[in-house]
C-alpha positions as CSV (number, residue, x, y, z in Angstrom):
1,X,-21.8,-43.8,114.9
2,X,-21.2,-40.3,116.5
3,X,-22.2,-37.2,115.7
4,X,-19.7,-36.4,113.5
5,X,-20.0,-39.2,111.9
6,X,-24.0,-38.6,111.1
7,X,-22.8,-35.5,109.8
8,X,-20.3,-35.9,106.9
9,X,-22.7,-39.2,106.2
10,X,-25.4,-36.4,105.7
11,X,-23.8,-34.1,103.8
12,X,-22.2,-36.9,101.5
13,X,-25.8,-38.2,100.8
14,X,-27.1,-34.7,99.9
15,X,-23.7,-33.8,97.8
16,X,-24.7,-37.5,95.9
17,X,-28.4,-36.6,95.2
18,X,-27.6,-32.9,94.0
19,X,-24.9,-34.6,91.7
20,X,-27.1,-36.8,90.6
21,X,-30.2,-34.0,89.9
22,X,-27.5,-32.1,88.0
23,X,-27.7,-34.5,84.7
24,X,-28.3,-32.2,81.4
25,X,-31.7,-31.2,81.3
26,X,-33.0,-30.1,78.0
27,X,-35.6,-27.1,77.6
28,X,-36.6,-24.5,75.6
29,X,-33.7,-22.0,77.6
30,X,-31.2,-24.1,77.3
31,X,-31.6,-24.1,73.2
32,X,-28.5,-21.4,71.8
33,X,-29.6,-19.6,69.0
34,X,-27.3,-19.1,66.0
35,X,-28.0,-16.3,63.1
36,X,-27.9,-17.4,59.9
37,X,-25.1,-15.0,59.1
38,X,-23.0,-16.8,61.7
39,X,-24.0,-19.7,60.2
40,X,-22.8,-18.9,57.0
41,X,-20.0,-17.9,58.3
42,X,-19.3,-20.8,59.7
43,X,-20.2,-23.4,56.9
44,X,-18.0,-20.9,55.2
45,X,-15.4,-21.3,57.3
46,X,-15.5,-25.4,58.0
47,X,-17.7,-26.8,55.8
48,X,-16.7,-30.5,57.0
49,X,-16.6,-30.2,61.2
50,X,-20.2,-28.0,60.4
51,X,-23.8,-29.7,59.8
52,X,-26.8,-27.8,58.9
53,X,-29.8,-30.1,60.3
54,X,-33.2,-29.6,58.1
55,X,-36.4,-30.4,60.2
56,X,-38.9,-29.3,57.3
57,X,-40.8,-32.0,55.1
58,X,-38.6,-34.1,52.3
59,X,-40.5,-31.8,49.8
60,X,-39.7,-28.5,51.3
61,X,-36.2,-29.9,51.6
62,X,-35.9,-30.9,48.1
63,X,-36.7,-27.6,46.9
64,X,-34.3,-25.9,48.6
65,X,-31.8,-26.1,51.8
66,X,-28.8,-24.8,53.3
67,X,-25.8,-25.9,51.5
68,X,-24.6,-29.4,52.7
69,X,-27.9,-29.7,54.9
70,X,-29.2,-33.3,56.0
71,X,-32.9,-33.7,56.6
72,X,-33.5,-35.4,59.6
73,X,-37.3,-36.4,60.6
74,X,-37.9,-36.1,64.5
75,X,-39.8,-39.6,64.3
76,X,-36.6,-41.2,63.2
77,X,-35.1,-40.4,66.6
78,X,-37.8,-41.6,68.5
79,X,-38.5,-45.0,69.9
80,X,-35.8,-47.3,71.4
81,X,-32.8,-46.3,69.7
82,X,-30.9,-43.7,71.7
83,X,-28.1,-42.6,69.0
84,X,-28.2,-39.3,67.4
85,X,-27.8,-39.7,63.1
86,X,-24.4,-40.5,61.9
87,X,-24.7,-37.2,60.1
88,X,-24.0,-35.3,63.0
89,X,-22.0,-37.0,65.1
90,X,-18.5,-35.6,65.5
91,X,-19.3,-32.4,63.9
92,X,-18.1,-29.6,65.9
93,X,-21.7,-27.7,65.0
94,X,-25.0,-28.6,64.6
95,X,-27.5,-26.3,63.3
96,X,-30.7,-26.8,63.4
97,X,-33.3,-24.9,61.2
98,X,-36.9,-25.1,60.0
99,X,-39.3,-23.2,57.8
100,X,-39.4,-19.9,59.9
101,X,-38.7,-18.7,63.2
102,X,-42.1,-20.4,64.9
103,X,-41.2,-23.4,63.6
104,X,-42.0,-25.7,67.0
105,X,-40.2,-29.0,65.0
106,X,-36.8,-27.4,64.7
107,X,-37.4,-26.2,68.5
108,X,-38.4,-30.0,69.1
109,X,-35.9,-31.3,67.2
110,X,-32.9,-28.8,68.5
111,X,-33.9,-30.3,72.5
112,X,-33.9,-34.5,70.9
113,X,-30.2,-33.8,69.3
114,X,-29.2,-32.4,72.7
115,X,-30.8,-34.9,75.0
116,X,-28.7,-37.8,72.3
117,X,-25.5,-36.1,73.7
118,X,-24.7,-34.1,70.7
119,X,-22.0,-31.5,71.2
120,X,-23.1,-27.8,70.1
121,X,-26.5,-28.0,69.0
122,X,-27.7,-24.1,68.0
123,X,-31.1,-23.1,66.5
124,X,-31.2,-20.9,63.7
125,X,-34.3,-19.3,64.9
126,X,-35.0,-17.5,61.3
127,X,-35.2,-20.3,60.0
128,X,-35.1,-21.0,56.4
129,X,-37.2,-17.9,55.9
130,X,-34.5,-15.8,57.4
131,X,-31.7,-17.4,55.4
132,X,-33.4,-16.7,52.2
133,X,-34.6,-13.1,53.1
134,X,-30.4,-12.5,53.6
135,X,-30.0,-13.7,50.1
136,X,-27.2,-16.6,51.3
137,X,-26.9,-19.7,49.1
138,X,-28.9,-22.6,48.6
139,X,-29.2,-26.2,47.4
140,X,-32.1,-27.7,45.8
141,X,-34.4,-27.9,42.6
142,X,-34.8,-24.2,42.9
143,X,-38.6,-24.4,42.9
144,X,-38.7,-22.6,46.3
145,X,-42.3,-21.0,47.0
């Protein structure tokens, strides 16, 4: 081979490996935040291409929840199957939320919905704390502590 040759084989290799390094990579700054008056907006908006994702307990979720949420548990994603919940696939937004803004299970659960491939996952950082404390709607038995 000449020199040339060495060369565009060089640069081809390295343009290969940095395409290849460039897969998603999920992390706590790559996570968008949503506010729960966007949120509401939104649900208001397009209730059906919209998906509020729960990551609290089935009891706090039966209490009360964003209207329309799904509870989904961070140990049913985990294991061998790779597929993101049926609930949120082909939604145009997911939007994750647990019980207050440290709430390291929605943050855990926001980064697993993303590495599945779902489009437009957003944390709503507040929380369901937050939603409450703006007085928007909710689902549930009403028996909210």
């Amino acid at each position: 081979m000449t020199t040339s040759h060495h060369g565009i084989r060089a640069l081809v290799l390295l343009l290969a490996a940095v395409l290849v390094g460039c897969g998603t990579t999920v992390s706590d700054r790559t996570i968008l935040d949503i506010s729960p008056a966007e949120v509401a907006e939104r649900l208001a908006k397009s209730p059906k291409k919209v998906v509020a994702v729960d990551a609290r307990g089935a009891e706090a979720f039966g209490k009360g929840h964003l209207p329309g949420a799904v509870r989904v548990s961070l140990g049913a994603l985990g294991g061998d199957d790779q597929r993101a919940p049926d609930s949120v696939r082909g939604k145009s937004l997911v939007v994750v939320y647990g019980a207050d803004p440290g709430s390291v299970s929605a943050i855990a659960l926001t980064k697993r919905l993303m590495s599945l491939g779902v489009n437009d996952v957003r944390l709503m950082r507040a929380g369901f704390l937050g939603w409450r404390r703006q007085s928007f709607s909710v689902e549930g038995t009403g028996a909210i502590d």
